[in-house]
N, C-alpha and C positions, 0 to 999 in steps of 0.2 A: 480341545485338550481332554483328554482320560484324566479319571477322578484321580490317579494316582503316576507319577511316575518316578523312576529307581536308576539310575547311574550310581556299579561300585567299583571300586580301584580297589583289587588286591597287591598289595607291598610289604619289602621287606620292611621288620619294625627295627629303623635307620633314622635317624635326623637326617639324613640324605636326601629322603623324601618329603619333608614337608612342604618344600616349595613345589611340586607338583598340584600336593592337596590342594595348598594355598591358591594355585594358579585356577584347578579346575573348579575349586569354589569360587570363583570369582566369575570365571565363565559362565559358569550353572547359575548363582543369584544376580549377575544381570542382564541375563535372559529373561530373569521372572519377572524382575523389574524394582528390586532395593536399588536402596540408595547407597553412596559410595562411605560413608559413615555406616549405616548397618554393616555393609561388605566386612571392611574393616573391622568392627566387632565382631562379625563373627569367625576370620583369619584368628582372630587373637584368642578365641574361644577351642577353636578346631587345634590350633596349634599345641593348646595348653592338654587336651584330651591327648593329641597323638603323641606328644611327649611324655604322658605318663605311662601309655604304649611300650615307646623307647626304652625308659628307663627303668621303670617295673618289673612290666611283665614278665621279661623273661630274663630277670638277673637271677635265677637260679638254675640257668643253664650252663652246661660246660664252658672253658672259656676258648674251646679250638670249635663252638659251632654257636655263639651267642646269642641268634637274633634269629627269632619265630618271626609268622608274617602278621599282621594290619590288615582289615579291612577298614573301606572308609565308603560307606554309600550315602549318596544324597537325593532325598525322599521328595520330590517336587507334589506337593497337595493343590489344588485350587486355591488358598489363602494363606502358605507357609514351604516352608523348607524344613527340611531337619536331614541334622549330619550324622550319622551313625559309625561309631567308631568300638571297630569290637577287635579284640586278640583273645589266642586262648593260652593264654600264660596263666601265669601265678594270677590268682582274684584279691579281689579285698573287700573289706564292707563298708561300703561309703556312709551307713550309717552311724558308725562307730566311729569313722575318721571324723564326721561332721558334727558329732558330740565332743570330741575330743580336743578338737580345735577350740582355741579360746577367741572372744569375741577381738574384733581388731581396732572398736574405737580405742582414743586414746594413746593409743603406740605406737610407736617409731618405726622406721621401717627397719631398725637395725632390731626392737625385739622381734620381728616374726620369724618364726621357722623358716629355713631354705625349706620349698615346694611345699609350702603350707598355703599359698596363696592359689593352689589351681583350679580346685572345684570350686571356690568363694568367686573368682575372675570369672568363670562359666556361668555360674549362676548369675551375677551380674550382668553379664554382657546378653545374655540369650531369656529369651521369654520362658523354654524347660529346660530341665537337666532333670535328665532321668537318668539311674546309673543299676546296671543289672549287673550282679556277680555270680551267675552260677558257673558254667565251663568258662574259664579266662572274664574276662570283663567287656558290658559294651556299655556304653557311653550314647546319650541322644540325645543331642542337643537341637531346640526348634527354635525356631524365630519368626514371628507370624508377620506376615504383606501387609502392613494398613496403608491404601490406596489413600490417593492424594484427597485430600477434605474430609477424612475420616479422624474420627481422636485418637491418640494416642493412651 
């Protein structure tokens, strides 16, 4: 295997497509060889980046042409995956949003914000989140291999 390899799917940015992504991430990490618990965090991860894709990016488009496109590539390393999810819509500063959010012990699920919970679920479920805003937004999210007898 090559140190590096790249499978990307450009798409409209639609809820439409998410069961694509879902599908071909599923195909692509177990080829590598996760486990069907990783797989599944990382659906739930990927899903949460392309929906803020969906619903973000480009809500300051006309409403007779609303929907820019998605990329979604996935980066196969010798020891990880990472899902790359970029549009070039409206940006935001994830470091502002991540200041701004308030901590979640304690609270109910009825005080959180609707979509307060997306990059907190990413970060959780994925070993990085990286999040770059300069033209539109990309999102990278990695999740590294540990081979069976390895620690976690």
């Amino acid at each position: 295997m090559t140190a590096e390899e790249k499978i990307t799917l450009r798409l409209p940015a639609k809820s439409d497509y998410l069961d694509l992504i879902r599908l071909t991430l599923y195909g692509v990490a177990t080829k590598i060889g996760f486990s069907y618990e990783e797989i599944e965090d990382m659906k739930v991860a990927v899903s949460e980046a392309c929906n803020n894709a969906v619903l973000y990016a480009y809500a300051d488009r006309p409403a007779s042409d609303p929907h820019g496109d998605m990329e979604v590539s996935f980066v196969r390393t010798n020891d990880s995956l990472s899902i790359v999810v970029k549009d070039e819509g409206e940006s935001f500063d994830a470091a502002s949003v991540a200041q701004r959010s308030e901590p979640l012990h304690g609270k109910s699920i009825n005080d959180i914000q609707a979509g307060g919970l997306g990059l907190y679920l990413m970060q959780a479920l994925m070993d990085e989140v990286e999040v770059r805003s300069e033209k539109g937004t990309e999102v990278v999210l990695t999740k590294r291999l540990v081979k069976s007898g390895e620690m976690a």
